[in-house]
C-alpha positions in Angstrom: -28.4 97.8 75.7 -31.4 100.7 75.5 -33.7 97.7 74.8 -32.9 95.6 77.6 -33.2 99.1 80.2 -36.0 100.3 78.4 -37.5 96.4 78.7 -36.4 96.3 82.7 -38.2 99.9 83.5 -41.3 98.3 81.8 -41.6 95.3 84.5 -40.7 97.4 87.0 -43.4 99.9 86.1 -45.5 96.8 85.4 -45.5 95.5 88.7 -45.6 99.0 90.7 -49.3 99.6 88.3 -50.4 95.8 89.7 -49.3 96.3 93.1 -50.7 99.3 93.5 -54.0 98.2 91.6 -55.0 95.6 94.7 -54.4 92.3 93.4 -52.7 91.3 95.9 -55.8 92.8 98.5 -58.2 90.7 95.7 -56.6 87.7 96.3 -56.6 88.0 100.6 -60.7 88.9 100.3 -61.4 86.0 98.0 -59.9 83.9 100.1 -62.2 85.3 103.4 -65.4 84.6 101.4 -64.0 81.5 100.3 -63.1 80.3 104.3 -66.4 82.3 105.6 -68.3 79.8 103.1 -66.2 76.7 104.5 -67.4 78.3 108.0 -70.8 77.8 107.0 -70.5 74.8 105.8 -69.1 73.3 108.8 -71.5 74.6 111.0 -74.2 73.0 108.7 -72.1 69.9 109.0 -72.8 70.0 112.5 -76.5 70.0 112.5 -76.3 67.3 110.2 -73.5 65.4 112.4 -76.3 66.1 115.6 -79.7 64.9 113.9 -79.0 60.9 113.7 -78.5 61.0 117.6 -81.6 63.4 118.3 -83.6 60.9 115.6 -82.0 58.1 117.7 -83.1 59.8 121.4 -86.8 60.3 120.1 -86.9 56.7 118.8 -85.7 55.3 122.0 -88.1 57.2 124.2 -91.2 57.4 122.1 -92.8 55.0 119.4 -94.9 58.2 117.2 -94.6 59.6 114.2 -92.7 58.0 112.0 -93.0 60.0 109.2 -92.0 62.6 110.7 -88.6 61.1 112.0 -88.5 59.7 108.2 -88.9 63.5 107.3 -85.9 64.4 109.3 -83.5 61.5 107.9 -84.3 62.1 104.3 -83.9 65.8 104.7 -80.9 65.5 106.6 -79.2 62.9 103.3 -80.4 65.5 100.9 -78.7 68.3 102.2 -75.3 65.9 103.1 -74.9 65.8 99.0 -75.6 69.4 98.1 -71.8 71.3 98.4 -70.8 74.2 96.4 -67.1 75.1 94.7 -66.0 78.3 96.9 -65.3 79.1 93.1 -68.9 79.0 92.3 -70.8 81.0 94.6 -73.1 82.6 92.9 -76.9 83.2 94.0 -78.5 80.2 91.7 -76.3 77.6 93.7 -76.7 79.2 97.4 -80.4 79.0 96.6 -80.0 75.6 96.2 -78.3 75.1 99.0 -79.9 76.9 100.9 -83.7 75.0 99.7 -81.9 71.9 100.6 -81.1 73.1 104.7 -84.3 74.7 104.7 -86.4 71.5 104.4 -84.4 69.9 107.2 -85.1 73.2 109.3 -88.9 72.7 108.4 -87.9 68.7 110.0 -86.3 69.9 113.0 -89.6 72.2 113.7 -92.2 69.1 112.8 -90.3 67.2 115.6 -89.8 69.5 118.0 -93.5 70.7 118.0 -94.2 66.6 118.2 -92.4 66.5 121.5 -94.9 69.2 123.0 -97.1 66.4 122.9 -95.0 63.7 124.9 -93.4 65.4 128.1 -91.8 62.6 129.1 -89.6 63.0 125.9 -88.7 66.5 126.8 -87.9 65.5 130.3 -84.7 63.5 129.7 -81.6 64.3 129.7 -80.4 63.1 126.4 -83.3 65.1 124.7 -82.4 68.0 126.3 -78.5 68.1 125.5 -79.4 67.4 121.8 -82.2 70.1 121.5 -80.0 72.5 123.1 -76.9 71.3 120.6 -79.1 71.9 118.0 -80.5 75.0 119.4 -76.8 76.2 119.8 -76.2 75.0 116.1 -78.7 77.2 114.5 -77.2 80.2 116.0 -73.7 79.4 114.8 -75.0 78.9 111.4 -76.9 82.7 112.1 -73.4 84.1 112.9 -71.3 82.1 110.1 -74.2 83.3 107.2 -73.8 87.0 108.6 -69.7 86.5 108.7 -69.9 84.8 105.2 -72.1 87.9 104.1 -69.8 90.4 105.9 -66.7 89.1 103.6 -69.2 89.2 100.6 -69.5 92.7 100.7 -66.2 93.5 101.3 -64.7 91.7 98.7 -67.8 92.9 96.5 -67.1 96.7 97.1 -63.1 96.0 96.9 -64.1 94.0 93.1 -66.6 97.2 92.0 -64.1 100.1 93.4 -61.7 101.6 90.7 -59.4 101.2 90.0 -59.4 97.8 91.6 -62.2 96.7 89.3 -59.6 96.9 86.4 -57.3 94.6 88.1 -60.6 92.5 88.8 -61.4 92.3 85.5 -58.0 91.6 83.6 -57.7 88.6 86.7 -61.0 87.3 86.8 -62.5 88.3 90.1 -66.3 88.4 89.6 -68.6 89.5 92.5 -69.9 86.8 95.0 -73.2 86.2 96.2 -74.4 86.9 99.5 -76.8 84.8 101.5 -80.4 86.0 101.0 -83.2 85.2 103.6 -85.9 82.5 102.1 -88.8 83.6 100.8 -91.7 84.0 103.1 -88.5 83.9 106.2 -90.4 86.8 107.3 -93.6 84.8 108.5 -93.7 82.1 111.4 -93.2 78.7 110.3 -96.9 77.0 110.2 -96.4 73.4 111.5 -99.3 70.6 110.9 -99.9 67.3 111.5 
């Protein structure tokens, strides 16, 4: 009978030490980085979802620079088939990702500065709603990386803090990675042709 109370005032103790270790406030700020990231994604998913009909506008209202619409497709398919495991985001696969949006960024500029050259593109209608879709786009995926890195460092300090790093560590929460800028993001874009 000592055994059995003596066993029963050792799980109770047990799970007053973890419950007042923050497993529970581990497992509600994984799961923000882990829908901030899905946030992201969708809002990549957009741009990506908008570029066949912009590439379809331009085609319809000017015959130029094929490549350049070529530049935008293949972009646009390479970044479709990069995704990343919530599980897994560390900073080797976000750069990845993150190479992978950036070339169809680079795209996007190549065709937009193309269409400074043919006004009538830029006067219709259907051109205009997709550039500012896009333009719109881009500053969703600003405020979903800034989001996604808000929850990063949240759930970062929460995993380095004692004595939830304890808890962290016998449970297997690791710190995340944040979105970093890309190198050189500090400079102007330079856009030939």
């Amino acid at each position: 009978m000592k055994k059995v109370i003596i066993g029963i005032v050792a799980i109770v103790l047990l799970l007053a030490l973890f419950s007042g270790c923050g497993y529970n406030s581990l497992v509600k700020l994984d799961e923000t980085v882990k829908t901030s990231w899905s946030n992201v994604e969708t809002q990549y998913q957009r741009r990506a979802d908008l570029i066949p009909n912009l590439v379809n506008t331009v085609k319809g209202a000017a015959k130029f620079e094929e490549s350049t619409l070529t530049a935008v497709i293949e972009a646009r398919s390479k970044a479709s088939q990069i995704t990343i495991d919530p599980d897994k985001l560390n900073e080797d696969n976000i750069q990845k990702y993150q190479a992978a949006q950036g070339q169809i960024t680079q795209a996007l500029g190549r065709l937009m500065v193309l269409t400074e050259n043919y006004p009538q593109l830029k006067a219709t209608d259907q051109f205009r709603d997709l550039s500012a879709q896009l333009e719109g786009t881009e500053n969703r995926i600003t405020v979903a990386r800034k989001d996604y890195n808000d929850a990063v460092q949240v759930y970062n300090t929460k995993v380095r803090s004692f004595p939830n790093n304890l808890t962290a560590g016998l449970f297997g929460f690791s710190q995340k990675a944040p979105f970093k800028a890309d190198a050189g993001a500090q400079n102007a874009p330079k856009v030939e042709f």
